[in-house]
Each structure stands twice: as C-alpha cells, then as structure tokens.
C-alpha positions in Angstrom: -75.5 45.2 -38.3 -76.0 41.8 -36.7 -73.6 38.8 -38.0 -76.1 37.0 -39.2 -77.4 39.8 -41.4 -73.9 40.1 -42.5 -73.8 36.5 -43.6 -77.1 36.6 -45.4 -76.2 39.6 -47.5 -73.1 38.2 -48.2 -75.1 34.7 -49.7 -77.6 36.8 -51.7 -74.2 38.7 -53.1 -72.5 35.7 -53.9 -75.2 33.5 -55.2 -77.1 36.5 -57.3 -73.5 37.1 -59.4 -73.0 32.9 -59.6 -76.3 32.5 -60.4 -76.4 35.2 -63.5 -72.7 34.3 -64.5 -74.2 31.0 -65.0 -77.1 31.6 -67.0 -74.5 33.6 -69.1 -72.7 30.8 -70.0 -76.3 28.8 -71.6 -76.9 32.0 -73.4 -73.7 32.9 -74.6 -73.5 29.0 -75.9 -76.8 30.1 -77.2 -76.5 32.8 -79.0 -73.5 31.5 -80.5 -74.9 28.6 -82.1 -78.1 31.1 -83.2 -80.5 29.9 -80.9 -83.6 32.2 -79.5 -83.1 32.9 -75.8 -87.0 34.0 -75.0 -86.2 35.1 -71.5 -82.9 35.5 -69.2 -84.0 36.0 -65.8 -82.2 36.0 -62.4 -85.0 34.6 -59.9 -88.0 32.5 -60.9 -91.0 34.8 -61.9 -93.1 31.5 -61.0 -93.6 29.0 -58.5 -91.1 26.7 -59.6 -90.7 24.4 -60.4 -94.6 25.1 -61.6 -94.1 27.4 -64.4 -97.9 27.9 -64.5 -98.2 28.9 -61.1 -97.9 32.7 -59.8 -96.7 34.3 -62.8 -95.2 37.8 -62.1 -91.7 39.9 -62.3 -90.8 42.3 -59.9 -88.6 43.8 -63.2 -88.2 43.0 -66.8 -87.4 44.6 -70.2 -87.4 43.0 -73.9 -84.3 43.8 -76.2 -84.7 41.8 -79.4 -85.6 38.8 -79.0 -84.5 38.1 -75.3 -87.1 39.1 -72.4 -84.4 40.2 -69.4 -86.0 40.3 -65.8 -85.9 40.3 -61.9 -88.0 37.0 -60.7 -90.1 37.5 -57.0 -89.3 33.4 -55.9 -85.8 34.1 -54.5 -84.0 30.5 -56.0 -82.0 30.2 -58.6 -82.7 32.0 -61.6 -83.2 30.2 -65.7 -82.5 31.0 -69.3 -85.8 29.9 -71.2 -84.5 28.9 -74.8 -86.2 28.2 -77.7 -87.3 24.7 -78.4 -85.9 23.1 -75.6 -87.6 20.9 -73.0 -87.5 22.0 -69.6 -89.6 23.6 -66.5 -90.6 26.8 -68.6 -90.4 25.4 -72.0 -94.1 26.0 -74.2 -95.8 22.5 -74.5 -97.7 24.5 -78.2 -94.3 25.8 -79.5 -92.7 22.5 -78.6 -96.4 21.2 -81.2 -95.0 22.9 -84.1 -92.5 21.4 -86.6 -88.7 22.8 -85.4 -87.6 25.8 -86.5 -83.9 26.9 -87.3 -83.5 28.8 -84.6 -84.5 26.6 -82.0 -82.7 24.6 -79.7 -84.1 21.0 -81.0 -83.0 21.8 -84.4 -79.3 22.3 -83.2 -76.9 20.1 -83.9 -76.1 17.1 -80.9 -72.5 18.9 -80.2 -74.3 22.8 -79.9 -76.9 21.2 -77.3 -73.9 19.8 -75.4 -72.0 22.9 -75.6 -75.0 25.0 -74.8 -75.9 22.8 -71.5 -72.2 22.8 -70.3 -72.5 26.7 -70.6 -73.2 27.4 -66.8 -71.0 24.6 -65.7 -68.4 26.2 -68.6 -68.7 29.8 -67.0 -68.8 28.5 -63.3 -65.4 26.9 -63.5 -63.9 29.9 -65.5 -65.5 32.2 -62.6 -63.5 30.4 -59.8 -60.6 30.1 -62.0 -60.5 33.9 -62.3 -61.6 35.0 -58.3 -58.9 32.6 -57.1 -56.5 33.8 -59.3 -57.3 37.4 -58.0 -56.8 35.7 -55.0 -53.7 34.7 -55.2 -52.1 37.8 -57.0 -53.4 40.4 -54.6 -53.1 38.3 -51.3 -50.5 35.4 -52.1 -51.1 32.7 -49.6 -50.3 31.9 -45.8 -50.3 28.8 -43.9 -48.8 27.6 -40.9 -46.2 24.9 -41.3 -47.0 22.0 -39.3 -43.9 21.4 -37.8 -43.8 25.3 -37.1 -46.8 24.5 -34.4 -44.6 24.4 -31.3 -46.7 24.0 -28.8 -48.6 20.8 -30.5 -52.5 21.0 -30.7 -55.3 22.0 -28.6 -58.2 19.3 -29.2 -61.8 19.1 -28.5 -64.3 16.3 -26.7 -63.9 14.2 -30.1 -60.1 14.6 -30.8 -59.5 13.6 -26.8 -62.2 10.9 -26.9 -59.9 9.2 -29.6 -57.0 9.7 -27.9 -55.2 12.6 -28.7 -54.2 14.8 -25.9 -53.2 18.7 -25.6 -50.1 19.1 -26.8 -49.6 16.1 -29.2 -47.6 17.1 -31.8 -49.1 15.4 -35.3 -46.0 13.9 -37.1 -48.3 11.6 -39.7 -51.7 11.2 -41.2 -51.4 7.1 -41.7 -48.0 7.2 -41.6 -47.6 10.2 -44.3 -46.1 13.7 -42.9 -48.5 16.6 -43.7 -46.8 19.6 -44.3 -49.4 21.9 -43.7 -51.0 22.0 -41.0 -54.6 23.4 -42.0 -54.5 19.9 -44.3 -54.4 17.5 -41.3 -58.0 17.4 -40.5 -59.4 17.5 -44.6 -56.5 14.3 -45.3 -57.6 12.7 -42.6 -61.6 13.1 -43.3 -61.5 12.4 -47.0 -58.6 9.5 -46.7 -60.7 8.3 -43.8 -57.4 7.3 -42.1 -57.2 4.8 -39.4 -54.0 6.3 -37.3 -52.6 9.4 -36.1 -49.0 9.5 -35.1 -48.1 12.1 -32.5 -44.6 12.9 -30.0 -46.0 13.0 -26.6 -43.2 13.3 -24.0 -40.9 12.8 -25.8 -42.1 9.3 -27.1 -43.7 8.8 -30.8 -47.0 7.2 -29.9 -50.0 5.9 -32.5 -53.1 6.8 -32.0 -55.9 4.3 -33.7 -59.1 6.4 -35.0 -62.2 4.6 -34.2 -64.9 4.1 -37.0 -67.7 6.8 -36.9 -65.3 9.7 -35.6 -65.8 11.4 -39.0 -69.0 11.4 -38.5 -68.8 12.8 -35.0 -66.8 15.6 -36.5 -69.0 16.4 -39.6 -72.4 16.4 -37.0 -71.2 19.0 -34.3 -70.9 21.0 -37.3 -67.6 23.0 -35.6 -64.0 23.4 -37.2 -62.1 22.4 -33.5 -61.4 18.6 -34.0 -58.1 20.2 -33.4 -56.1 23.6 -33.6 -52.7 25.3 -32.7 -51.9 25.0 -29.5 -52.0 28.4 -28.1 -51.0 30.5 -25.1 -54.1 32.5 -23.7 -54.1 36.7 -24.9 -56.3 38.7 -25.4 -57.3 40.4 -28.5 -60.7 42.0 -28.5 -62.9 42.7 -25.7 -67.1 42.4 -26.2 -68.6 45.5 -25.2 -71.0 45.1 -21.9 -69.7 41.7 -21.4 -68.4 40.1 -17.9 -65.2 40.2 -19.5 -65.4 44.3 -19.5 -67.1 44.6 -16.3 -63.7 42.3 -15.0 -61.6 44.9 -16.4 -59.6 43.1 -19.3 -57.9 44.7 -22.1 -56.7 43.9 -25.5 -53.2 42.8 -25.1 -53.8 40.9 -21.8 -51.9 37.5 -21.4 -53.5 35.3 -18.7 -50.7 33.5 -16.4 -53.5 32.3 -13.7 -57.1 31.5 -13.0 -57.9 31.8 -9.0 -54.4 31.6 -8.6 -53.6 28.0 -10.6 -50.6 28.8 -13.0 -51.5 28.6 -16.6 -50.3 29.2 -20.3 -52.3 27.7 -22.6 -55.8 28.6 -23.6 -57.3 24.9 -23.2 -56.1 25.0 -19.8 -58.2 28.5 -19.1 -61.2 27.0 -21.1 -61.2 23.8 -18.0 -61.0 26.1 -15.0 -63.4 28.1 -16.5 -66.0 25.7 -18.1 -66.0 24.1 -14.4 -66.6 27.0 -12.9 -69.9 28.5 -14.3 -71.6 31.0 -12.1 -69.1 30.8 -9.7 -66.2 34.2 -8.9 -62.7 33.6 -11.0 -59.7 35.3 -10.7 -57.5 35.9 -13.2 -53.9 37.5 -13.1 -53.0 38.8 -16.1 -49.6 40.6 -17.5 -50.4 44.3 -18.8 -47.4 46.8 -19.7 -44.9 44.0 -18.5 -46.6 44.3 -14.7 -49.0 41.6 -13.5 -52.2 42.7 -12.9 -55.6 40.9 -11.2 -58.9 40.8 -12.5 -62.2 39.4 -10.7 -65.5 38.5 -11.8 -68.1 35.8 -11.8 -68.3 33.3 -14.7 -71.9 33.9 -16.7 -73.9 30.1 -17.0 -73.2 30.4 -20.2 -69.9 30.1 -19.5 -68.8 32.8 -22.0 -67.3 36.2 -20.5 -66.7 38.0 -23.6 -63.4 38.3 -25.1 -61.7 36.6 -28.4 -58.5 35.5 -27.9 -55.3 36.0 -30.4 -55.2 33.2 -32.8 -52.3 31.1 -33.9 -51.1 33.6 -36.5 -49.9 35.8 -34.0 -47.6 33.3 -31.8 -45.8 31.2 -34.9 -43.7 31.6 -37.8 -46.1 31.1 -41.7 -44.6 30.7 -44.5 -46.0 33.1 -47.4 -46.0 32.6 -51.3 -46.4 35.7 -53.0 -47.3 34.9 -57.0 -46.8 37.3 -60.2 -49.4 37.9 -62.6 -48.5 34.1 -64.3 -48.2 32.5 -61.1 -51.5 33.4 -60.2 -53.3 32.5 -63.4 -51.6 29.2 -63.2 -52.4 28.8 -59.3 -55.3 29.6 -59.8 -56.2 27.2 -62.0 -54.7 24.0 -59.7 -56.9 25.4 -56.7 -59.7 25.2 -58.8 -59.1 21.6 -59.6 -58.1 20.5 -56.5 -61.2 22.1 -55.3 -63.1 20.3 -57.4 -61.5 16.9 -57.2 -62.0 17.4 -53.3 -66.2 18.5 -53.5 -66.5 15.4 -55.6 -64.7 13.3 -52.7 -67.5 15.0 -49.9 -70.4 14.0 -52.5 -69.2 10.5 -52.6 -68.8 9.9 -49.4 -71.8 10.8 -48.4 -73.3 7.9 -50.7 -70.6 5.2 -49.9 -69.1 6.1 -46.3 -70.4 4.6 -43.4 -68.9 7.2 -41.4 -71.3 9.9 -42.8 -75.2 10.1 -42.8 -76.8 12.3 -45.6 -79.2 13.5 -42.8 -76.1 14.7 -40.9 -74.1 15.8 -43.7 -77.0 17.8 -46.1 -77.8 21.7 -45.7 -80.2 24.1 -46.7 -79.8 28.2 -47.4 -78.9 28.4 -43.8 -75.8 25.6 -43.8 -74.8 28.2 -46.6 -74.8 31.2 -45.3 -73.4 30.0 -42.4 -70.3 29.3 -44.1 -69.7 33.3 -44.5 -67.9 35.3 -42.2 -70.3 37.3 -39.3 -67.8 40.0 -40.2 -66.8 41.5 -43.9 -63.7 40.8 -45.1 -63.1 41.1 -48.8 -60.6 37.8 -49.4 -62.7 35.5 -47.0 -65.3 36.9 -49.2 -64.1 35.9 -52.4 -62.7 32.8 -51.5 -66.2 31.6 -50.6 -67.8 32.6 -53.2 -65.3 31.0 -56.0 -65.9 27.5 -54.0 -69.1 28.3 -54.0 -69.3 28.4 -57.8 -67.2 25.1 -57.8 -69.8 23.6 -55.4 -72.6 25.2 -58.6 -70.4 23.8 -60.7 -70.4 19.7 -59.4 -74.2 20.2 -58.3 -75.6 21.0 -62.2 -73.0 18.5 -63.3 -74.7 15.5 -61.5 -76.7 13.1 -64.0 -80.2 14.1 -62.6 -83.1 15.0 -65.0 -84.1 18.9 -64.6 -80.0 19.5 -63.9 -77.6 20.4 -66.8 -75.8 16.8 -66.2 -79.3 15.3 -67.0 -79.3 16.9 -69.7 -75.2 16.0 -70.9 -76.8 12.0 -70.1 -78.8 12.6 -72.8 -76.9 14.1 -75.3 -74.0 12.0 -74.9 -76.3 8.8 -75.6 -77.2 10.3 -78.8 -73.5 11.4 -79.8 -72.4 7.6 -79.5 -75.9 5.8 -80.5 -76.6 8.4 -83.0 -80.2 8.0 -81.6 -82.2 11.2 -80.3 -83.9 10.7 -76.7 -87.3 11.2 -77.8 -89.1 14.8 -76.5 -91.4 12.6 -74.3 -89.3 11.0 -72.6 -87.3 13.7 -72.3 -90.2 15.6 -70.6 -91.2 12.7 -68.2 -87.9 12.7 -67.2 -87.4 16.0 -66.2 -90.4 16.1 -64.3 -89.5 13.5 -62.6 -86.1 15.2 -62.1 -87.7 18.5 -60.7 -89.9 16.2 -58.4 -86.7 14.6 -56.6 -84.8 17.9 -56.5 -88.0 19.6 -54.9 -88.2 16.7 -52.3 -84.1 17.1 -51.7 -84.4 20.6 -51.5 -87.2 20.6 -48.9 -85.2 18.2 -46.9 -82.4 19.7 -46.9 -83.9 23.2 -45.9 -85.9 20.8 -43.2 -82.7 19.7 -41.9 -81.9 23.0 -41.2 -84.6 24.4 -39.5 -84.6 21.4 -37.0 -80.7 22.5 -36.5 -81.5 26.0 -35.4 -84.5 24.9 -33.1 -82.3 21.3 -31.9 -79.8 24.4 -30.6 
C-alpha cells in the first residue's frame, strides 16, 4: 500500500470519527433539552451547501423521530434539528407558529448549549485521546542541552546565519529546555535573535524579517535538527543505495575518500555530486568496508538514516492513570492556546501570507504518517479535533461561533436576532466558507502541480 494511500485512509479515519463525535455533541445537547433531531447524518446527502440540490443517501434508517444516514458528498457531515435556521432547515416548517419541541422555542441558554455541543465534545475528544496518550506511551523528548553535537540546518537556517553545529543556548535571550520547542517559540514569539556557542564563543545571531515565512512556504520541518553522525537504518529495496551494497547498521566515515561524521557533511558531497561515481567507506562488524556507486540526478540513493533518538540521551515521563487525565487536559489547552496563535498570525503577521499559509484536504492528509503507527496516529487526530474545535468556534455565520454571536447578543440585550436576519446571514456565511474552501483546496492543487 502506497504512503499516500496510507495517509488518506488515515484522514478519512480520523475526520469520519471527529466529524460524528461532533454532531453527537449538538444532538446529545439536543435531546437533552427535548428538541427534535430530524436527521443525524455523517456526510452531506446534498450538494452543500445547496440543500435542494442532488438529494440522495448512500445509507439511512429512521428510529423515532431521528432519520440516521451515510451522505454521498464526502465533507463534513450535519445534525438537522427542528426549528432551527440553517443549510437544511425547512423554509414551511420554519412558516408555522413554534412548537415545543423545536429548537426556536428553546430557551436562549439551551440554544447556546446546544451549538457549543460539537465544540463541547471536540475538546472532551482530545482531552481523552491525549490522555490515552500519555498513560499508555508517557512522553520523550530530547533535552536541548543533551544535543551534543549542536544542529544540522537547512538553506533558511544558514541563510540567517546559523551554521552546522551551533549549539542554541536562547530563543531571545530565554533558554529552551526542550529542544523540539525551539523552532514553534521562535515562530509564534516571532523572535528577533538566536544565541548559539560556536567555537567556543557565544555568538547572536539576528533573524531577518520574513524568515517565518520562508519556513512556513517550503512547507518542510528542517529549519533545523539534531546534529547527527551519518548510519544507516533502512535500506530502499531496488534503490542505488542497494545496488552499492549498503546495509542497515552501516556508519559512513568517508565519501571518495574525504573524512566525514556528520550527515550534513554526506548530504554536501553528495548533493554536488549528482550523476557522478561516489565512494563511500563505511564501518560494518567493527571492519571498514567500501561501497561504489553513481549518485541518481535526483540525488537520492535510497537509504533513511538513524535519527537523533538513537545517538542522545531523552528524558521520559511516564504518568499514572491521574497524571494522565490531568496531562491530558494541559496538552489540550496548550494546544489550543497555540492553534489560536497560528490563526492570528496569519491575519496580523507580516511574516505570513494566507495564500502561503492555508491548505486544503491534501495539506491535511499530508500531516499523517506514510507509515501506520498507532500513537502518531492518535496524536493527529486529537489536534485534529482541537483544530475542529477553533474552526466552528470562529464568529462566522453557517459555523457554530456564528451561531454563539448571536445568542450571546440576545443573553445580554434580551433581544432575539430576528429569523431573517438570521437566514441572510448564514447564507452569506456558507457563501464565504464555500469561496475559502475552494481556495484553500486551489492552493493545493497548484502545490502538487508547482512540485
């Protein structure tokens, strides 16, 4: 199964369980408060946001009052209650005097609760996978000062002045423990100054304006990394690297005979040297060993390296049953305080462009592993219900947030938002999410032709 297949299952996993989870929390709300649910669907079984348009289910089954279904337009997925104006609401019910058990007749504080349902359940839903996280897997990070060989950077990082090997000792003058912290403190603090032992000497390195943005638009995570000598730890099948003769296990001391250690020194040689022979001497069973081949233009031969967990010293947190309840819960809101810190940015930096920054269903399941793993996994899709979570929240008509605008002016003016203005609104609202959904899922579909 190909990577990218892997990724998209993994999206349609994720976003099928976030997406019904949330539509459980508007009809739980719902049928607490003793309002109709007419249909609970995972899907659209319309054109949306057209409700009139294309109207078929590839499943459904009525229990009581509730219609339950499978939708054929693959985005999202809706809760159509009673009395309530929205893309599927029923402009002749919506004619008719209110009834008790619609959502118009509820009290203002039962609408609020009801519309903070999916948001409600989205937050509990990472609360609870992190937690899982954290109580089966504990955590593991790599303590910044326990990088011993400083960092490895890329085009960016060395076009700003860091060099292979720096070692980071502040983030505008403040030490960051961590080290998988640096880069996030320094994007959403937007610092202005690195501070790094070179030599021996503490150096400061100024960061120019518009080197977030560099970062955010190659769209890589390798700004900088562990510094790392070069092994090997898997081999591609049929690739130069197995025609050459190298095995897992491999550390390279040379390339054509230059003394080397680090895997940013192999990457130069070997990025200068496409479709040209390399040697490389290796160390196998303690003995050294050469290995020949010819670098492909593409400058790949086909092996993955061992990563920075296997040459330092991490520090693990293992958590009880309590522990990871309560971690669970700070994660969550730190996650959240820190999605909230991207979205604003992206309106008020002048370091990021929305056109730069925005992704469609492919930005997202690109953010999956090619490769199953059960804890990468999960870990996605928890931020990915955090990232749910923010989006509904946002004060647009057609979103829940639109709808919390609303309610909240009539809980403090006492004044209902008339059911016209309600419904211009939101058509409004689904007209401007339409457009940023297009563009979005434009932008990436000139990404994947642009490479």
């Amino acid at each position: 199964m190909s990577g990218g297949l892997v990724q998209a299952l993994q999206l349609l996993a994720a976003l099928s369980l976030l997406i019904l989870l949330h539509e459980f929390g508007h009809f739980f709300f719902a049928r607490l408060f003793k309002t109709r649910v007419e249909k609970f669907y995972l899907f659209f079984d319309f054109l949306f946001p057209f409700p009139g348009l294309l109207n078929f289910a590839l499943f459904k089954k009525k229990k009581g009052d509730t219609e339950y279904g499978l939708g054929w337009f693959p985005l999202g997925g809706y809760v159509k209650i009673a009395g309530m104006v929205d893309e599927s609401m029923d402009k002749d019910q919506m004619a008719q005097p209110p009834q008790p058990w619609e959502y118009r007749s509820k009290k203002a504080h039962q609408r609020l609760l009801i519309m903070l349902g999916g948001i409600i359940m989205n937050i509990i839903v990472a609360i609870s996978i992190y937690s899982l996280i954290f109580g089966i897997w504990g955590e593991e990070y790599l303590p910044t000062q326990n990088a011993k060989y400083g960092i490895m950077v890329d085009s960016t990082a060395e076009s700003i002045g860091l060099r292979n090997g720096d070692q980071i000792t502040a983030v505008d003058g403040k030490y960051i423990p961590r080290f998988n912290r640096i880069v996030p403190q320094f994007i959403f603090n937007e610092a202005k100054a690195f501070t790094v032992e070179r030599n021996g000497q503490t150096e400061t390195v100024t960061i120019p304006q518009g080197t977030i943005r560099k970062i955010i638009k190659t769209q890589r995570n390798t700004f900088i990394q562990p510094r790392v000598p070069v092994v090997v730890a898997d081999v591609n099948s049929k690739s130069e690297a197995e025609k050459m003769g190298l095995k897992a296990g491999d550390s390279v001391i040379a390339v054509n005979n230059q003394p080397i250690f680090f895997y940013d020194e192999f990457e130069k040689i070997k990025r200068a040297s496409a479709g040209q022979p390399i040697t490389l001497t290796v160390v196998r069973n303690n003995q050294p060993v050469t290995v020949q081949g010819v670098v492909p233009e593409n400058k790949i031969l086909g092996f993955a390296p061992k990563t920075w967990d296997a040459f330092f010293i991490t520090d693990e947190v293992h958590y009880n049953f309590i522990q990871a309840i309560g971690k669970g819960f700070s994660f969550t809101g730190d996650q959240i305080a820190n999605y909230w810190r991207q979205l604003k940015m992206i309106f008020t930096s002048k370091e990021i462009k929305a056109s730069e920054s925005l992704g469609g269903i492919v930005s997202f399941g690109k953010m999956f592993s090619p490769v199953f793993d059960w804890q990468d996994f999960l870990m996605l899709t928890a931020f990915v219900s955090i990232i749910l979570a923010v989006m509904n929240l946002l004060p647009i008509p057609g979103l829940d947030g639109g709808y919390v605008i609303f309610l909240l002016f009539e809980i403090i003016t006492r004044k209902k938002v008339s059911e016209k203005v309600m419904e211009k609104a939101t058509t409004v609202g689904l007209v401007l999410l339409l457009g940023l959904m297009l563009y979005a899922n434009g932008l990436d579909i000139f990404r994947l032709f642009k490479h």
